[in-house]
N, C-alpha and C positions, 0 to 999 in steps of 0.2 A: 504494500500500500504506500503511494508516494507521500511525502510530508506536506506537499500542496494541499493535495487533496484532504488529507486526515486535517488540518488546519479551517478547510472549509466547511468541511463536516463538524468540525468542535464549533465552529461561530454561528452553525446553524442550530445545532442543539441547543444554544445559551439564547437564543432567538425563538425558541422554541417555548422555553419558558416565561422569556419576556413579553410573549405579544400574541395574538389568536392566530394559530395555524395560519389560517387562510391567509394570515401577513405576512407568511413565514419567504426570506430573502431565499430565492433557487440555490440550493446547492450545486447545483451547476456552474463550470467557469463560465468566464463570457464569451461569446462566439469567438474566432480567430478571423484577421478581415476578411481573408475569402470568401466567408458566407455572405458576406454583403457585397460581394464584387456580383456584376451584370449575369444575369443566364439567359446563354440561347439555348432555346427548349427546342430537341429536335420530338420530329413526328412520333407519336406512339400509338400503333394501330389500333391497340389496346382500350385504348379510348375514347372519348367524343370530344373532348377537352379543347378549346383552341385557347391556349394558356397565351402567345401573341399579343391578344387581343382582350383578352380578360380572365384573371388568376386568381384562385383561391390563397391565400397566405394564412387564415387561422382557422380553427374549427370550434366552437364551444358548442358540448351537447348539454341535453338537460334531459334523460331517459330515465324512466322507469321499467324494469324488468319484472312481467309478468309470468312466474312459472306458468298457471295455467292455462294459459293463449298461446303460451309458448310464443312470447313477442318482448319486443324494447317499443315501446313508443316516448313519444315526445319532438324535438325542437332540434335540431341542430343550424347556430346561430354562425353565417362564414361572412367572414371578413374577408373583401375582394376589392382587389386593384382594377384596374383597365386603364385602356389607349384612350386620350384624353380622345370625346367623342361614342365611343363606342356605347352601346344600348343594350347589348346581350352576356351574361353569361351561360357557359354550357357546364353542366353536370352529371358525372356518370353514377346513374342507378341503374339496378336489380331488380326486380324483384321487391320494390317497397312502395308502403299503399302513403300516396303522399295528399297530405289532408289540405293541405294550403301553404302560400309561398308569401310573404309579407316582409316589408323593411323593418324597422327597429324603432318604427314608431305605431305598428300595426295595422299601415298601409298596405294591401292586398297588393300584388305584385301580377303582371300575367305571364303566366309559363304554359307550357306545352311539353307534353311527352313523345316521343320521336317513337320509330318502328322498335319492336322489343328483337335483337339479336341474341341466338340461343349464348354464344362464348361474352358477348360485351355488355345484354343488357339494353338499356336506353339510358339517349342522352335526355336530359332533364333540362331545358332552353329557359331562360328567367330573363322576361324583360326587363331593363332596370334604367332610370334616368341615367342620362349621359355622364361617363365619366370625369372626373376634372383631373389633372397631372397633379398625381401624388396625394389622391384624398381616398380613404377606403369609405365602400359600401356597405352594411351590412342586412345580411340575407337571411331570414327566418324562413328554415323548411319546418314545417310541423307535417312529419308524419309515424310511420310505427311499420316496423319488420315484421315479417311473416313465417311463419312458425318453420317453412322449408330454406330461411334463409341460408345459402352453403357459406357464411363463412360461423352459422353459429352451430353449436350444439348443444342442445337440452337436454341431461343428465336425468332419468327418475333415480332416487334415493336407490333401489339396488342396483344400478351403474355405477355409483360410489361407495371407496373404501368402504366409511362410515354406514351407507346405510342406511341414514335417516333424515337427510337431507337431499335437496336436487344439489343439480351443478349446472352451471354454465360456461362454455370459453369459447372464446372465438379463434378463427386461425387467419386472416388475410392476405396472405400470398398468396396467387400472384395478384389479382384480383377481383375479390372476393370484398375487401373493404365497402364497396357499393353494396352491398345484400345487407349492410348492415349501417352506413353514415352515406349519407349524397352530399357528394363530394368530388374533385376533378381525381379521379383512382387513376393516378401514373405515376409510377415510380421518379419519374422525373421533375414534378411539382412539390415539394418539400413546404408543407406546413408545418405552424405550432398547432397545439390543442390543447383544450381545457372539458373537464367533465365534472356533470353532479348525475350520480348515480343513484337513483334510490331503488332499495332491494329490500324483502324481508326482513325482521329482526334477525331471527336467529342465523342470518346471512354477512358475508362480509362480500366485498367486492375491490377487487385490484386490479391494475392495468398499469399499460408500460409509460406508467409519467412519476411523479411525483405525489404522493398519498397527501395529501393535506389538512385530513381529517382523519389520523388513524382510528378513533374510537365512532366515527360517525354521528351524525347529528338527527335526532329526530324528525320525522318525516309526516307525520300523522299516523293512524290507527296500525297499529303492526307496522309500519316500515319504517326505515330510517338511511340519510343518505350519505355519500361520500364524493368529498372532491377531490380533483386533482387538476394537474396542469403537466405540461411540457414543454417548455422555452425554446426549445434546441429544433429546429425545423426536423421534420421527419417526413418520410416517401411514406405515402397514408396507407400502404399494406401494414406498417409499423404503429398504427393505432390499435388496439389490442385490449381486452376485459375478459376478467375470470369472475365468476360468482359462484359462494358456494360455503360449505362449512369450513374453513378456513385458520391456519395458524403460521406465524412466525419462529425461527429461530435464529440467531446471530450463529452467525461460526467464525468473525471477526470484523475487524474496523470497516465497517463497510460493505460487509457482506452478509449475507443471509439466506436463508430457505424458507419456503410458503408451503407448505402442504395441507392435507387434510387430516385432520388430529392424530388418527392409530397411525401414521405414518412419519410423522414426524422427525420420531429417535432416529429409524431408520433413514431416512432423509438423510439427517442432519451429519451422523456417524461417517457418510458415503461420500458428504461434501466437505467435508471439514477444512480439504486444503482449498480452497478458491479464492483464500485472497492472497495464496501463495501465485496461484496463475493469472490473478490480478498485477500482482508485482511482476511476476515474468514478462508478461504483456507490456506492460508501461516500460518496463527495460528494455523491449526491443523498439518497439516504435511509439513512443513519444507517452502522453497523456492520457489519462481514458476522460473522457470531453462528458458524463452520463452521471455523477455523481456518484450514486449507489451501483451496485450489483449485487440482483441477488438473483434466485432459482424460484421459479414456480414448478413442484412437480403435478403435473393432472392428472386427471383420471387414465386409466387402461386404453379410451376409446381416443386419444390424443393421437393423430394421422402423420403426424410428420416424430423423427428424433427428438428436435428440438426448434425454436423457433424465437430467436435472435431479438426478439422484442425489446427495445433501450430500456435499461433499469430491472428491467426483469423477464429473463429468459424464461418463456414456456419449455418443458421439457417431459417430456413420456419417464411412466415408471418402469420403462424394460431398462431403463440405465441403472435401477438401483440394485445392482448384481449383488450389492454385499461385501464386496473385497475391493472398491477404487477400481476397476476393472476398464469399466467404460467411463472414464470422466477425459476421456478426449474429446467427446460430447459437447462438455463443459465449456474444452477449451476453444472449439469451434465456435458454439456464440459467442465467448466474449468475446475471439478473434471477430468477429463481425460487426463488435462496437466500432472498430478501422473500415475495415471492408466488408461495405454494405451500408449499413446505418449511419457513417461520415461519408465513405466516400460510396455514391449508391448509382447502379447501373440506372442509364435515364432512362431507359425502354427494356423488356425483357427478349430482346433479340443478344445483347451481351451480357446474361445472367453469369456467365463468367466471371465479370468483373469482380460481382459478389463472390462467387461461392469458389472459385481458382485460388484466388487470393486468401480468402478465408482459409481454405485448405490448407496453405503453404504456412500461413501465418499461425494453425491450432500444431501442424508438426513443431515448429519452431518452440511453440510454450510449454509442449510437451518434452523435448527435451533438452529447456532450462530444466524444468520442473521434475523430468522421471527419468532422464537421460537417454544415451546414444541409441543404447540399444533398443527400446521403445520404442525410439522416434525411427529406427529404422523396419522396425519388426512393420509400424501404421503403413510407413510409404507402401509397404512392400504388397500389404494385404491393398493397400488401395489402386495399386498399378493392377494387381492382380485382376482386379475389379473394371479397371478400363480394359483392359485388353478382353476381357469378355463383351464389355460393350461396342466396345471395335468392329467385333467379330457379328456381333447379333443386330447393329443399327446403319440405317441405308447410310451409303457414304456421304450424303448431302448435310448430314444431322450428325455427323464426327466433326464437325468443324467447330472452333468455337463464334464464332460473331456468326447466328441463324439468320435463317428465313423465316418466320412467323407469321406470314401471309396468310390470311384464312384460320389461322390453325389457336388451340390455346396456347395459355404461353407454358404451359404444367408442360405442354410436349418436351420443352429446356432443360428441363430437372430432371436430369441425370447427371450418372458417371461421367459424362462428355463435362460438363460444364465447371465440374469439383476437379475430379484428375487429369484430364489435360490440362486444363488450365494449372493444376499446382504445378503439373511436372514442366511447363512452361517456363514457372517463374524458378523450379529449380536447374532448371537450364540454362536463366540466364545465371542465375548465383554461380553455379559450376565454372560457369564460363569469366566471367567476370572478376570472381571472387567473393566470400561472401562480407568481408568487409563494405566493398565497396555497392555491393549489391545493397546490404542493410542502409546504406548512407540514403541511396535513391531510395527505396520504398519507406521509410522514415518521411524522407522530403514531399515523395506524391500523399502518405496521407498530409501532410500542414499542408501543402499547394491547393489540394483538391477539398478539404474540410469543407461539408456540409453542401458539396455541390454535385449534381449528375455526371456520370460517367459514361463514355461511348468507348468503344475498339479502335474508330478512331482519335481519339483523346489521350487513350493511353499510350495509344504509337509514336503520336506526338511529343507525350512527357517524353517518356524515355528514349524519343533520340534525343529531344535538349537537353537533358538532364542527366542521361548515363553515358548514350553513342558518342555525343559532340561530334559529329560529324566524321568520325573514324571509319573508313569504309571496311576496314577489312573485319571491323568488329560487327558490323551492319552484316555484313555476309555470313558471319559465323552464327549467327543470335538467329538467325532465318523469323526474324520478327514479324513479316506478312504470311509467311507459310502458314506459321504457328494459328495464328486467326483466322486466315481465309481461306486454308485450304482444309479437305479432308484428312482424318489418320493422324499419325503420327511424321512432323521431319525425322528426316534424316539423323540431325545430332540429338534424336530422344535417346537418353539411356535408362535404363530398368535399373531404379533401385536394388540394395544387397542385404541382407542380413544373415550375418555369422549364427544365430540362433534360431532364424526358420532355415537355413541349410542344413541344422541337424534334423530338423522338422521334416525336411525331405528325404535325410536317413531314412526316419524312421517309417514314412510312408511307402517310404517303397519296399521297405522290408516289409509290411503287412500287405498292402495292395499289388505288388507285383511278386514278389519273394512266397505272399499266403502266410505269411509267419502268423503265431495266434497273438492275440488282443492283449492276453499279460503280458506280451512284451512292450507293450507299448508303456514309455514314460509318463500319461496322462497324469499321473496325480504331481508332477515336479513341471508341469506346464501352466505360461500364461494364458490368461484369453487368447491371446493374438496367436500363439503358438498350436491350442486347440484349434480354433479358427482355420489356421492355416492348414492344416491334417487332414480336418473334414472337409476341406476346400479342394483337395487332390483329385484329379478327374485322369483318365487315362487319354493319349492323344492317337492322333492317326485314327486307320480302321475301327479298334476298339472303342474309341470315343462314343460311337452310335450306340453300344452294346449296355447293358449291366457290366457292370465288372465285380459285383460281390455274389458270391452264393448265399438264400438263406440259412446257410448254419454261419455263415463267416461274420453275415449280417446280424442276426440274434448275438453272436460274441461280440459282435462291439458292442450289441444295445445295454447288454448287460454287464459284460465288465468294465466298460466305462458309465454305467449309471444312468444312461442316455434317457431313463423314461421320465428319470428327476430330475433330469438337468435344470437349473433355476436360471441359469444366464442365456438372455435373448438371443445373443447373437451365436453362440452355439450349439442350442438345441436348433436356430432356425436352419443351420449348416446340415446336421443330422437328418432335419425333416426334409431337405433337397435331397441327400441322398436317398431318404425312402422312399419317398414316392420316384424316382427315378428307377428304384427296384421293383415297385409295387409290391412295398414291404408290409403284408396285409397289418400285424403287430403293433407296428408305428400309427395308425390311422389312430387309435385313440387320444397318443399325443398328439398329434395333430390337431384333431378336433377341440382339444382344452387350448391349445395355444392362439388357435385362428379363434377362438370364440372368450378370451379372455383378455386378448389387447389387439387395439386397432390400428399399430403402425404400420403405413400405410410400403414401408421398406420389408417388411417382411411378409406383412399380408397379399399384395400382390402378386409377388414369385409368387409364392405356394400355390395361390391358387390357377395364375396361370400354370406352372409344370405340370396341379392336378387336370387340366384342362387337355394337355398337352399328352396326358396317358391314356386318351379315348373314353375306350368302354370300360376301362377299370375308372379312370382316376375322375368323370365327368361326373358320373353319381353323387359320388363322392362330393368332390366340388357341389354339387345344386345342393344338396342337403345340408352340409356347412355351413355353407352361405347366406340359407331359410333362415337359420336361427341366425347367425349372426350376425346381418347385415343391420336390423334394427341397432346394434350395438357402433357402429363406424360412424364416423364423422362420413358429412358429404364428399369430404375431398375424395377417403378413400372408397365410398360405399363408388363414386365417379367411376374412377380406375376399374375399379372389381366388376361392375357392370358391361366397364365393355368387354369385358373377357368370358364372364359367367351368366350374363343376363338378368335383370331383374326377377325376382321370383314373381311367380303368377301369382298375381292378389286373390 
């Protein structure tokens, strides 16, 4: 934790006592100038938005969340610029029943809703008096979300831990923000926000700004509300709310975990080092610009890992292994307090910029933080992981700076966009070196703070800033390859690790040699080293085939323990090999695992390979599915559909 920081944090807590919340001075530093230097907003298919010509800069909501409507209604209050002249704003909704559009004096406003498009929505058109140079307007939507909105999810009490409470969270990438605020949803429009939530008593509600009311403020008959803010402009996928039974733990200066009460200990035991990967981070590239960090862990049915939200990371409970196992997790979102949430791709055609970078930057925290051989065991499992995507996605979609034309932007989020992109920028380190390498990526996040990023932009930084004009360095870095072309250049190199080579000892001693199962060193391996084992596929010819018999198959399940396995990421390893075998045995685990968490990284393999096994594994698949899809956030119930189809109502 830096001394800046910890100094801003103590002046705010002595603020804390001296004055009411809601006066309470941002813990936040102050912007760096770049966020107030000019932005040209390039195109974003994405949206209806002509930011040009008229742009959202704040958002203030004022919602109430109805468990049983399964809705948010109320007001969200934007503060808009425009081209002195202009008469229109555009706003992109969802999917939301909008009750009336009025100024800030309860002047009715005329707007219009445009054709509804299944991937964008409708734009949402607001007449408004002519703009003057440098005066904002402000815009009262009054309306209320709808119980199918995809970026929220409504939890009944046995969806959570607890039991006895609902839940709510929302997820907004890519977006998904419009199903839930109307608002210009591009990652390339960076607002502030502010909120008053009101929610049952026996509720708490959090979101990724600044809490203002920790103990909430009564609201009339059973509810009571909470405010918050966020100073720091943010790409409005990054606006974000959980509601639900709710608690805190500090695990140091600045850091902390949110979970649901029986969960907590465990929580808190799992993360305990985070503000050690706080201080890692700040040591490598500069300041964390966010104040707080802390962890939301959610419910089971949370569709993504995690999800980088400023101040507080949503994160799935398949990370809580128990042993620190998976908290590179961890270091991924706060890696993304830099890249992403500072410096944020403008359009999702270079979600690279985000999740590349993020990539290269969670390796790096990880081994200040766990060392060499960690940080090389991840590269190694995540290269592994592209080159399967290489092999399985059209070559037009191995690139990284897409075409999105038509398409959603979810089609981006892959392996393409995290590991090429990382092994990118460790190509240029390699090359470079990594001193000098640290200098420039240190300098693009201050240059680039709080502003959109394109493929082209960053071409730009880094020939000013690292090439200088050196050609023969230009040539070596293959800088346009890397982006615009398919595959892998030429100077890609594959990661090494001295400790999954013995990993391939010993696979091959089982899977090709036939050795049995107690030879295997399992109980003196890490995650990443089981991971790797159960990741062995056979090449050439055999590739097509089984490669296990079921007696070989049953000895692993049972001398490595496989039917208990508690750790996500290796039982989900296991369950690719079964169903590959049509390991009839494994189908029971199967079944508790697709039906007990909803990420959307593991639930979709599965059910595609069960797809993928015909008249064995489709059965299979539709009856899973029945029951479980009530359980999946929309993102992934999305996904899973188009693979296994909606079940017949």
């Amino acid at each position: 934790m830096s001394r800046a920081r910890l100094a801003v944090m103590a002046s705010t807590l002595a603020l804390l006592a001296a004055c009411g919340q809601a006066d309470v001075k941002s813990d936040m530093p102050p912007l760096p100038a770049s966020a107030s230097a000019p932005v040209t907003y390039e195109r974003d298919i994405h949206s209806y938005a002509q930011p040009q010509i008229a742009r959202v800069k704040h958002v203030a909501l004022d919602l109430t969340a109805d468990f049983a409507t399964k809705t948010l209604s109320g007001t969200a209050t934007l503060d808009v610029t425009g081209e002195p002249g202009a008469t229109q704003v555009i706003l992109d909704i969802h999917n939301l029943d909008i009750r009336s559009v009025a100024d800030d004096k309860g002047n009715a406003l005329q707007f219009a809703l445009g054709a509804d498009d299944p991937i964008k929505g409708q734009p949402l058109t607001v007449t408004t008096p002519a703009f003057e140079a440098g005066k904002v307007q402000k815009i009262v939507v009054t309306y209320s979300t709808r119980p199918d909105a995809a970026a929220l999810q409504w939890l009944t009490p046995a969806q959570t831990a607890g039991g006895q409470q609902p839940f709510l969270f929302s997820q907004g990438q890519a977006i998904l923000t419009r199903t839930w605020v109307p608002t210009q949803d591009s990652p390339g429009i960076r607002q502030t926000y502010s909120a008053k939530i009101t929610v049952p008593n026996a509720l708490k509600a959090v979101m990724s700004a600044e809490m203002l009311t920790p103990n909430g403020e009564r609201a009339g008959e059973g509810m009571h509300s909470y405010r918050f803010r966020m100073t720091n402009p943010v790409p409005p996928y990054l606006m974000a709310i959980a509601v639900g039974d709710l608690k805190f733990a500090s695990v140091g200066e600045g850091v902390g975990v949110w979970t649901e009460p029986s969960r907590l200990d465990a929580v808190k035991a799992e993360f305990s080092e985070m503000g050690q990967l706080v201080d890692a981070a700040e040591a490598l590239y500069g300041p964390y610009a966010w104040g707080r960090y802390d962890l939301l862990i959610l419910p089971p049915s949370f569709p993504f890992g995690g999800m980088e939200n400023p101040r507080l990371t949503f994160a799935t409970p398949t990370v809580v292994a128990g042993d620190k196992s998976l908290v590179s997790l961890v270091a991924h979102e706060l890696a993304h307090s830099w890249s992403g949430n500072l410096v944020t791709n403008a359009t999702w055609a270079d979600f690279w910029v985000n999740e590349g970078f993020t990539t290269y930057f969670e390796n790096r925290i990880m081994e200040a933080v766990y060392g060499k051989d960690r940080a090389a065991m991840l590269q190694v499992l995540g290269w592994n992981d592209l080159q399967s995507s290489l092999a399985d996605m059209p070559p037009l979609d191995t690139r990284l700076h897409l075409d999105l034309e038509g398409r959603d932007p979810d089609d981006g989020m892959n392996d393409i966009a995290y590991e090429k992109g990382a092994a990118f920028l460790r190509t240029i380190e390699r090359i470079v070196g990594r001193e000098r390498f640290d200098a420039w990526l240190k300098g693009y996040f201050e240059r680039n703070a709080f502003r959109p990023m394109t493929a082209a932009l960053f071409l730009q930084d880094i020939r000013a800033n690292l090439v200088r004009g050196d050609i023969n360095l230009e040539h070596e870095l293959q800088l346009d390859n890397w982006v615009y072309q398919p595959g892998l250049p030429s100077n890609a190199v594959a990661p090494t690790s001295t400790k999954l080579a013995a990993v391939d000892t010993a696979a091959n001693a089982y899977f090709v040699a036939k050795g049995p199962a107690s030879a295997i060193p399992w109980a003196n391996w890490s995650t990443q080293e089981r991971q790797h084992f159960l990741d062995w596929r056979p090449t050439g010819a055999a590739a097509s085939r089984p490669w296990l018999t079921n007696a070989q198959l049953a000895d692993l399940e049972t001398t490595l323990n496989l039917r208990n396995e508690g750790n996500a990421e290796v039982l989900f390893q296991w369950l690719q090999i079964a169903i590959a075998h049509r390991y009839q045995p494994a189908v029971p685990t199967l079944e508790r695992f697709l039906t007990s968490q909803g990420r959307r990284k593991f639930v979709l393999p599965l059910f595609t390979s069960l797809w993928g096994q015909g008249d064995w594994g489709r059965p299979i698949a539709t009856r899973i599915y029945a029951q479980a899809r009530a359980g999946y956030h929309p993102v992934t119930v999305g996904s899973v559909d188009a693979v296994v189809g909606a079940p017949a109502a």
